[in-house]
C-alpha positions as CSV (number, residue, x, y, z in Angstrom):
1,X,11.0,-20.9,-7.0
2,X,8.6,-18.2,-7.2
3,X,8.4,-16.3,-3.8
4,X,4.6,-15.7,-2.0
5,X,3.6,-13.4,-0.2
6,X,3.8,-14.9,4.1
7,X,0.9,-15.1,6.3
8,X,1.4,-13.3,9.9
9,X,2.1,-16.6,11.4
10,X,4.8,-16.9,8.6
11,X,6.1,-14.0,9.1
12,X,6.5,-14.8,13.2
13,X,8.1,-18.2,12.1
14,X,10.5,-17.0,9.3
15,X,11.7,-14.1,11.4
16,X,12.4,-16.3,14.7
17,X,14.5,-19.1,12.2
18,X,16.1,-16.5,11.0
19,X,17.4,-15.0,14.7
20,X,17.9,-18.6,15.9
21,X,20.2,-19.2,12.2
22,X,22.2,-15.5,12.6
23,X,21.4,-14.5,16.9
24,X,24.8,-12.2,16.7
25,X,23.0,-10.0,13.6
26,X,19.4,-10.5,14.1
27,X,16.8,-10.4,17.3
28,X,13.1,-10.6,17.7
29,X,11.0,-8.9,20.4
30,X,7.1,-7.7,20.2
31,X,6.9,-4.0,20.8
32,X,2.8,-4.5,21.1
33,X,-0.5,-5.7,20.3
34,X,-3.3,-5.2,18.1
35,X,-6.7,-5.0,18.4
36,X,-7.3,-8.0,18.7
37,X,-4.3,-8.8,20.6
38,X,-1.9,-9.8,18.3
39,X,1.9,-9.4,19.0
40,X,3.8,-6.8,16.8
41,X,7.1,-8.0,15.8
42,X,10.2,-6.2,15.5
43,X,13.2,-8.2,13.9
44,X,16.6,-6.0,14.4
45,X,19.7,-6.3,12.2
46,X,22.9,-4.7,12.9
47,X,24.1,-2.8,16.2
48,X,25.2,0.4,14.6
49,X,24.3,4.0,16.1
50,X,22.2,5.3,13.2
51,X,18.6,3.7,13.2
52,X,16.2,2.7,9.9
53,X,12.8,1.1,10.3
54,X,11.1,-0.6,7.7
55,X,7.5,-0.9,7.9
56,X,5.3,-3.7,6.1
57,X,1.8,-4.9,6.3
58,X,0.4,-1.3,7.0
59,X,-2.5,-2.6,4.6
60,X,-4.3,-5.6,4.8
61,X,-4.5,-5.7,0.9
62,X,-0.7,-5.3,0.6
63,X,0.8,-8.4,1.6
64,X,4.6,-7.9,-0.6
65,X,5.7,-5.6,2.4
66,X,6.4,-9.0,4.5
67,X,7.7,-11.2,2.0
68,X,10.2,-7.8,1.3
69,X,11.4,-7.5,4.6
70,X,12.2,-11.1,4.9
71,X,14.5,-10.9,1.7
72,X,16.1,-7.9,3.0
73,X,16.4,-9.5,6.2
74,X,18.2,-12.3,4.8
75,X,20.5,-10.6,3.2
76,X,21.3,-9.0,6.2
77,X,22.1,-12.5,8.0
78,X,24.3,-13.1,5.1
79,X,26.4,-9.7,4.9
80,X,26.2,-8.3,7.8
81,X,29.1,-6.1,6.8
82,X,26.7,-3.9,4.6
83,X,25.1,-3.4,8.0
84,X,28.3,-1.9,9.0
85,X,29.0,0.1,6.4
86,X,25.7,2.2,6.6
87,X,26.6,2.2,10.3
88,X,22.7,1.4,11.3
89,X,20.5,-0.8,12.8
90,X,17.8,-1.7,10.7
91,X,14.8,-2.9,12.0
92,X,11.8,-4.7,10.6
93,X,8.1,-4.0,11.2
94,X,6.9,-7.5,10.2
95,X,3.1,-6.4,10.1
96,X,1.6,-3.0,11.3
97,X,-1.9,-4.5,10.8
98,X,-2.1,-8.2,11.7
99,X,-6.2,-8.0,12.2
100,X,-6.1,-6.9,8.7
101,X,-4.2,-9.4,7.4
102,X,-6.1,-12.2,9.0
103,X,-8.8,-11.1,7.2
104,X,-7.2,-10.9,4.3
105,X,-5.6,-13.9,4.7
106,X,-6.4,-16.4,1.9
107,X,-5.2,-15.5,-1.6
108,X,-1.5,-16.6,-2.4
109,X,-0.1,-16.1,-5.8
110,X,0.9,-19.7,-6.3
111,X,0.6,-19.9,-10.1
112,X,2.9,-17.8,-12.6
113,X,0.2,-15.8,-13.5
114,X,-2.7,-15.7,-11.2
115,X,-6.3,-14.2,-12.1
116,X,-7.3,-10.5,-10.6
117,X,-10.4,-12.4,-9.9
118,X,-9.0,-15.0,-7.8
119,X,-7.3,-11.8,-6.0
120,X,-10.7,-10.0,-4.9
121,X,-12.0,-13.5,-3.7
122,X,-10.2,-12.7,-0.2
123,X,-10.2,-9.1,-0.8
124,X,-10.5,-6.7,2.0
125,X,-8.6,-3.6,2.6
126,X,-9.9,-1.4,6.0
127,X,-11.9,1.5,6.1
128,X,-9.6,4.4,6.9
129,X,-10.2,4.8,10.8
130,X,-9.1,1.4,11.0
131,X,-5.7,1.7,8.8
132,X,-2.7,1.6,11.7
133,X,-0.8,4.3,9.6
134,X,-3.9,7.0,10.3
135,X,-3.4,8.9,13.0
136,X,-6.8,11.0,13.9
137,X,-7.4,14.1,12.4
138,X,-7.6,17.6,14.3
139,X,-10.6,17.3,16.3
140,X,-11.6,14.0,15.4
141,X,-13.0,11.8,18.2
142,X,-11.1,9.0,18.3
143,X,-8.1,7.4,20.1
144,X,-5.7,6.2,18.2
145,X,-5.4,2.4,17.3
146,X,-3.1,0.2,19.5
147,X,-1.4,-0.7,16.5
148,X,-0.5,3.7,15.5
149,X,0.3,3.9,19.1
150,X,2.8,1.2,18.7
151,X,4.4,2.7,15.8
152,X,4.3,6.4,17.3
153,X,6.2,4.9,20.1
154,X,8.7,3.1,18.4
155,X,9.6,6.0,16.1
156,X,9.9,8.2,19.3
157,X,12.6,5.3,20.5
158,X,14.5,5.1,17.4
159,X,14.5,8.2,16.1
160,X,15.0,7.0,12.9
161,X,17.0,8.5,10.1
162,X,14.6,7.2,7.5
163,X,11.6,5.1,7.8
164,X,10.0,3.0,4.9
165,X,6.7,2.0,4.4
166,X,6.2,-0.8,1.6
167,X,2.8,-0.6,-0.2
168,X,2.0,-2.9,-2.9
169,X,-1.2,-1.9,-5.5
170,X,-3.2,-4.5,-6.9
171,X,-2.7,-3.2,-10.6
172,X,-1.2,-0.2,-11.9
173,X,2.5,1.6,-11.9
174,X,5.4,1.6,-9.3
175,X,6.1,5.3,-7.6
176,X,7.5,7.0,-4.3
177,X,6.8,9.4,-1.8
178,X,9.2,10.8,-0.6
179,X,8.8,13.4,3.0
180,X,11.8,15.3,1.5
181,X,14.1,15.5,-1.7
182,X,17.4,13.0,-1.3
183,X,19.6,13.9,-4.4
184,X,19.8,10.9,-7.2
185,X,16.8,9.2,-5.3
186,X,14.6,9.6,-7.9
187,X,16.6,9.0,-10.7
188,X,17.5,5.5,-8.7
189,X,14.2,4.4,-8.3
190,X,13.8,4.8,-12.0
191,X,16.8,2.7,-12.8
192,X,15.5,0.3,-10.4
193,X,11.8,0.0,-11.8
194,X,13.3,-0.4,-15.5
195,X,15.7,-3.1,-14.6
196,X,13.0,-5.0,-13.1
197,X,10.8,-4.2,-16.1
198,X,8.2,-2.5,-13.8
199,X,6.6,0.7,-15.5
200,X,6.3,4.0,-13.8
201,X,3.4,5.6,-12.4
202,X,3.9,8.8,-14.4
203,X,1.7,11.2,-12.2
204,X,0.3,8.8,-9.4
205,X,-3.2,9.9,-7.9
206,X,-2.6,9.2,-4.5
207,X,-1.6,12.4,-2.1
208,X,-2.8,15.1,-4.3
209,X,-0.8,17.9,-2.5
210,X,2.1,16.6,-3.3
211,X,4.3,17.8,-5.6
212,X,5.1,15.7,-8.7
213,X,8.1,14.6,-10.0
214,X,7.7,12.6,-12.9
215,X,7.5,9.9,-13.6
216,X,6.9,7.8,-10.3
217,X,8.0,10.2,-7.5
218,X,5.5,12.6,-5.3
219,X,7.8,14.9,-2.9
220,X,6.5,16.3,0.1
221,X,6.0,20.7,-0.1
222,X,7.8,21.9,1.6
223,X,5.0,24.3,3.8
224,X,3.2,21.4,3.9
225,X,-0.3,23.6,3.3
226,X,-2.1,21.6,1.2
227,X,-5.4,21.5,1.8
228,X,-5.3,17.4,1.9
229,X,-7.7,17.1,-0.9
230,X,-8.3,13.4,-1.3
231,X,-11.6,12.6,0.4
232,X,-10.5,8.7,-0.1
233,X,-7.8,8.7,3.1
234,X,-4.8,10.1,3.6
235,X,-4.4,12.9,5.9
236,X,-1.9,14.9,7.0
237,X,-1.6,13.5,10.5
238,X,-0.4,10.5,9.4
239,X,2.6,8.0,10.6
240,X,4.8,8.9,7.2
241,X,4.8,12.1,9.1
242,X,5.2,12.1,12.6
243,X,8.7,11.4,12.7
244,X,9.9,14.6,10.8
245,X,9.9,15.9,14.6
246,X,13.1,13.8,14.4
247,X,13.9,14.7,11.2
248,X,13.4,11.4,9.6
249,X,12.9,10.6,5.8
250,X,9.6,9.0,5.5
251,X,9.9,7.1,1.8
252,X,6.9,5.3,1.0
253,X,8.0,2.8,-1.7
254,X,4.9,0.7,-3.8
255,X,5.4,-2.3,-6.0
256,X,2.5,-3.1,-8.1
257,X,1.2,-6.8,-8.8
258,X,-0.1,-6.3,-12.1
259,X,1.7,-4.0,-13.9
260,X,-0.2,-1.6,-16.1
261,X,2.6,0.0,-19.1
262,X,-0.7,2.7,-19.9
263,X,0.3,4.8,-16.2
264,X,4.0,5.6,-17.9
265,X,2.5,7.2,-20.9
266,X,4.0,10.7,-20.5
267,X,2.5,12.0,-23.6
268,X,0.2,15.0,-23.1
269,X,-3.9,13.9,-23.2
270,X,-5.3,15.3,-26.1
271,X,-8.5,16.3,-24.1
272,X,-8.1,16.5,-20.7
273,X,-11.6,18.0,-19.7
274,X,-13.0,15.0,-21.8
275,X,-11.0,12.3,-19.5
276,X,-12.0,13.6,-16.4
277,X,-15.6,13.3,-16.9
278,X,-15.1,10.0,-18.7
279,X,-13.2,8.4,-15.5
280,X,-16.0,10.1,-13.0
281,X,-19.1,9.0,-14.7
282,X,-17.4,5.7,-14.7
283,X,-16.8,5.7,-10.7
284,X,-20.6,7.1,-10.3
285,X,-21.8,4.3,-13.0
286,X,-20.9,1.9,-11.1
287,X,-21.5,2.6,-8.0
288,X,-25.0,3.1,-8.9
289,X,-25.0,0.0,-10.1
290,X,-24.0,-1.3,-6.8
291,X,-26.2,0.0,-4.9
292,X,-29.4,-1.2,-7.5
293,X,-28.2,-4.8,-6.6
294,X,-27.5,-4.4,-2.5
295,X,-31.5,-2.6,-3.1
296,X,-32.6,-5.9,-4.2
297,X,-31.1,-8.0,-1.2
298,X,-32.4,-9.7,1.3
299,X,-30.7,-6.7,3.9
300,X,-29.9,-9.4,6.3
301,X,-27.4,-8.7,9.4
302,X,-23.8,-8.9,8.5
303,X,-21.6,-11.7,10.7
304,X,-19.7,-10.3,13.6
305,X,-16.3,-11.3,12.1
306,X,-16.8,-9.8,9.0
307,X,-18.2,-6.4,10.1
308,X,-14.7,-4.7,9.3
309,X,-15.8,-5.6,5.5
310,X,-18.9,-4.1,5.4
311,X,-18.0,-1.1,7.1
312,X,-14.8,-0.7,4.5
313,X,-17.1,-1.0,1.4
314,X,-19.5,0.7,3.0
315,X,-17.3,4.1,3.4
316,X,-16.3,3.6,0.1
317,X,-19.4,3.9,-2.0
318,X,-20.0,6.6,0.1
319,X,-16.5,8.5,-0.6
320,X,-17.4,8.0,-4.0
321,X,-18.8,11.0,-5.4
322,X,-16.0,13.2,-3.5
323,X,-13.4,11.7,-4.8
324,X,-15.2,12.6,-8.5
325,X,-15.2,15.7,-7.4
326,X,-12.0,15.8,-6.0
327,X,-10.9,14.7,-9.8
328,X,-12.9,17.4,-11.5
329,X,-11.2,19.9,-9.0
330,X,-7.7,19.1,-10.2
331,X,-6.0,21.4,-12.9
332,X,-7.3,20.2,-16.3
333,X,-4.2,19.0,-17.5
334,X,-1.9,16.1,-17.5
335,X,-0.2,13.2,-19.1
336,X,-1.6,10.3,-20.4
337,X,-0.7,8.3,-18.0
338,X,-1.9,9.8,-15.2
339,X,-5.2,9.7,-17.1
340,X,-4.8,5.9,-17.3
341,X,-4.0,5.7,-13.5
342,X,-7.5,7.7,-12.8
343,X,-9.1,5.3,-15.3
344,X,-7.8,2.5,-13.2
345,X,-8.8,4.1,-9.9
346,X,-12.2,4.3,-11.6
347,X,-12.2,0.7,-12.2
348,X,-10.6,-0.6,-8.9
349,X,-13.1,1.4,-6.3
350,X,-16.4,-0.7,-7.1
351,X,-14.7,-4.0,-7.4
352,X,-12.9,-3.4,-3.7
353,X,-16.7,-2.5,-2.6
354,X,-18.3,-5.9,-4.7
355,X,-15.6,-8.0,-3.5
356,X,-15.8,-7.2,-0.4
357,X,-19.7,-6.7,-0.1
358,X,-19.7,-10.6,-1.4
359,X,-17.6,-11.7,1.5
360,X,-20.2,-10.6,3.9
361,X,-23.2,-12.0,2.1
362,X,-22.0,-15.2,1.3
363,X,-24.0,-17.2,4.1
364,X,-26.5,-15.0,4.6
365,X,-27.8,-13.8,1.3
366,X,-26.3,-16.2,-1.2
367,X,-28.6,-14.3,-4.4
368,X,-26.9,-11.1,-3.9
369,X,-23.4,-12.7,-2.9
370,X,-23.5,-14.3,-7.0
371,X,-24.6,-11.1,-8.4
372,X,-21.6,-9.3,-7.0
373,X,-19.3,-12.2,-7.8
374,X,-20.7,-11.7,-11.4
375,X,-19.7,-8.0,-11.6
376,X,-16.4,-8.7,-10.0
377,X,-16.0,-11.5,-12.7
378,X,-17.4,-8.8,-14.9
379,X,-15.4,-5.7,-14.4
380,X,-11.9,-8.1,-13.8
381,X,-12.3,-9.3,-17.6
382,X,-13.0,-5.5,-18.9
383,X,-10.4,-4.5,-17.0
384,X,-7.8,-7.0,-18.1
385,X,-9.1,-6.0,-21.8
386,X,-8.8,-2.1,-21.7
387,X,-5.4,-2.2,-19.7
388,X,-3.4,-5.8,-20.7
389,X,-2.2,-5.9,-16.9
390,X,1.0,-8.2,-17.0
391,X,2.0,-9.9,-13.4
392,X,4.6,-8.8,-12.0
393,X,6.7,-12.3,-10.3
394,X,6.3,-11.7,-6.4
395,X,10.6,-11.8,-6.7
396,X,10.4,-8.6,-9.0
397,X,8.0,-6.6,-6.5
398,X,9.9,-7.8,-3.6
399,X,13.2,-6.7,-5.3
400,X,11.6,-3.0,-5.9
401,X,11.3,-2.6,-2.7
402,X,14.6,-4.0,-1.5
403,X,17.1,-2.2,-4.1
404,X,15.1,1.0,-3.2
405,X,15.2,0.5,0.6
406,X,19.2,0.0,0.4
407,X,19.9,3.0,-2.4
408,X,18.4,5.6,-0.2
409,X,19.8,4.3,2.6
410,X,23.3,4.7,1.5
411,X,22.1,8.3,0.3
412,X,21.5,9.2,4.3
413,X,23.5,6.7,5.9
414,X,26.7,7.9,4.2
415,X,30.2,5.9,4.6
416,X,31.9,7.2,7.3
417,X,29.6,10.0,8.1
């Protein structure tokens, strides 16, 4: 049967049937709370010296990380003698974000194929102050969330020798991130992401600074002096790299839902310059198109409960026209691939913003809720048309993540080391 992706409260009750079925390999215990007051769960395999901790649900969008860790999990209850040949104890981050996730919390791919549109119904992915795995910036004014102090905490306990951090995009190309180089890692994850019939990302867009590898791997420099030039998140304070204090891997692993074959294309773009204007007049397009209809609404207050929505898609349209420029700034060059993947990015930044911005206006301004469920009806159909996205079975994302997990762990966790 096809897997789903679990809710929080799944997650909770999978992991506790799972100690009370194996309580000699596995154990449960909340190591803090949300926001909101939620309990983080940890589940712990194994009682070797050397320490791995997998993190999932660090996005609200990205629900595979949960349903991974409960495969890999069980397979742990099952063999517990591969625990004891990597020597570790491997622990489980069920859901870095559970706020998130109950807002999220909704869409479950029940059908063999479900729709992107029936996807961005529940949509909602944080602004980036509110994403657990942020830390705050150099002189930025704000504490960090209970949710990143849990995790900085727990990494300063375990002192892990790797930690992974399972992402999952809504449409696009597998790829890795790796904090350092582990020899035949990347040739692994390729062998993996073929097997399963998952393409590449050939030159992913996310963490500019990062040094490419192609196709679907982005290694950490080694100065670590990039400038940090994506306007649309990530920073360099982050949780992926806190721990290399303790000289932990950091390998952040994504599976995407709808696979996209155009992000492997490693053939060179014939016009580069071209692209680049062609993907950021897109972005900008739309975006002003957004904004004509919020214009026309009735501007009315946005409910309590669903003010982390508005605030996401709020930031988002604003980020906008950096990350254009951010595009424009890069060396005009490239694969095609990597021009598809920008193409994408184009595509999936306004329908985040009208998915979300629907969500809020749904009881309060029902005119302007239809229009943005037209353009996210709108912009799902030409997307499925200019990119033939193919799903991706829940089993096969899930099973990205896991083979990868356990190749790199034997690659630091050597036998008898």
């Amino acid at each position: 049967m096809e897997l789903l992706y679990p809710s929080v409260g799944e997650l909770e009750r999978q992991g506790r049937a799972l100690v009370a079925a194996a309580p000699r390999v596995l154990r449960l215990r909340a190591v803090g709370e949300s926001r909101a007051g939620r309990p983080l769960w940890l589940l712990s395999a194994g009682h070797g010296d050397r320490q791995i901790l997998t993190v999932a649900g660090a996005h609200a969008n990205e629900p595979v990380g949960g349903a991974s860790v409960l495969r890999l999990a069980r397979l742990f209850a099952r063999r517990p003698w591969a625990l004891d040949r990597l020597g570790c104890t491997w622990h489980f981050l069920l859901c870095l974000d559970p706020d998130g996730a109950h807002l999220a919390q909704g869409w479950a791919p029940e059908e063999p194929e479900p729709s992107l549109e029936q996807c961005h119904r529940h949509f909602y992915r944080p602004a980036f102050a509110r994403q657990p795995e942020s830390l705050p910036a150099p002189g930025e004014k704000r504490e960090p969330l209970p949710e990143s102090a849990a995790l900085v905490r727990l990494l300063d306990e375990l002192k892990p020798v790797a930690q992974f951090t399972l992402h999952g995009i809504e449409f696009g190309g597998a790829f890795a991130m790796l904090t350092r180089e582990v020899a035949g890692a990347a040739r692994a994850i390729r062998e993996t992401a073929a097997s399963l019939r998952i393409p590449l990302d050939d030159h992913p867009c996310d963490g500019p600074d990062w040094h490419p590898d192609p196709p679907g791997v982005l290694l950490l420099p080694a100065d670590r002096a990039g400038s940090e030039r994506d306007p649309s998140g990530f920073v360099a304070g982050s949780t992926w790299l806190y721990p290399l204090r303790h000289r932990t891997l950091t390998a952040l692993i994504e599976a995407p839902a709808w696979a996209v074959p155009a992000v492997s294309d490693a053939r060179p773009a014939p016009d580069p310059e071209r692209e680049v204007a062609r993907v950021g007049e897109l972005l900008l397009a739309r975006t002003r198109e957004l904004t004509a209809v919020l214009a026309e609404g009735r501007n009315t207050a946005v409910p309590e409960d669903l003010a982390p929505l508005h605030d996401a898609a709020t930031e988002l349209l604003d980020v906008a026209p950096s990350i254009v420029d951010t595009w424009a700034a890069e060396e005009i060059s490239g694969s095609r691939g990597h021009f598809a993947t920008l193409g994408i990015a184009a595509r999936r930044i306004p329908l985040r913003i009208a998915a979300m911005t629907r969500r809020t206006l749904a009881h309060t301004d029902p005119r302007t809720a239809g229009a943005l469920a037209d353009l996210v009806r709108e912009w799902c159909q030409e997307l499925t048309k200019t990119y033939d996205p193919r799903w991706v079975p829940v089993s096969a994302q899930t099973g990205l993540h896991v083979r990868t997990m356990i190749d790199i762990a034997r690659r630091v966790c050597p036998e008898g080391g």
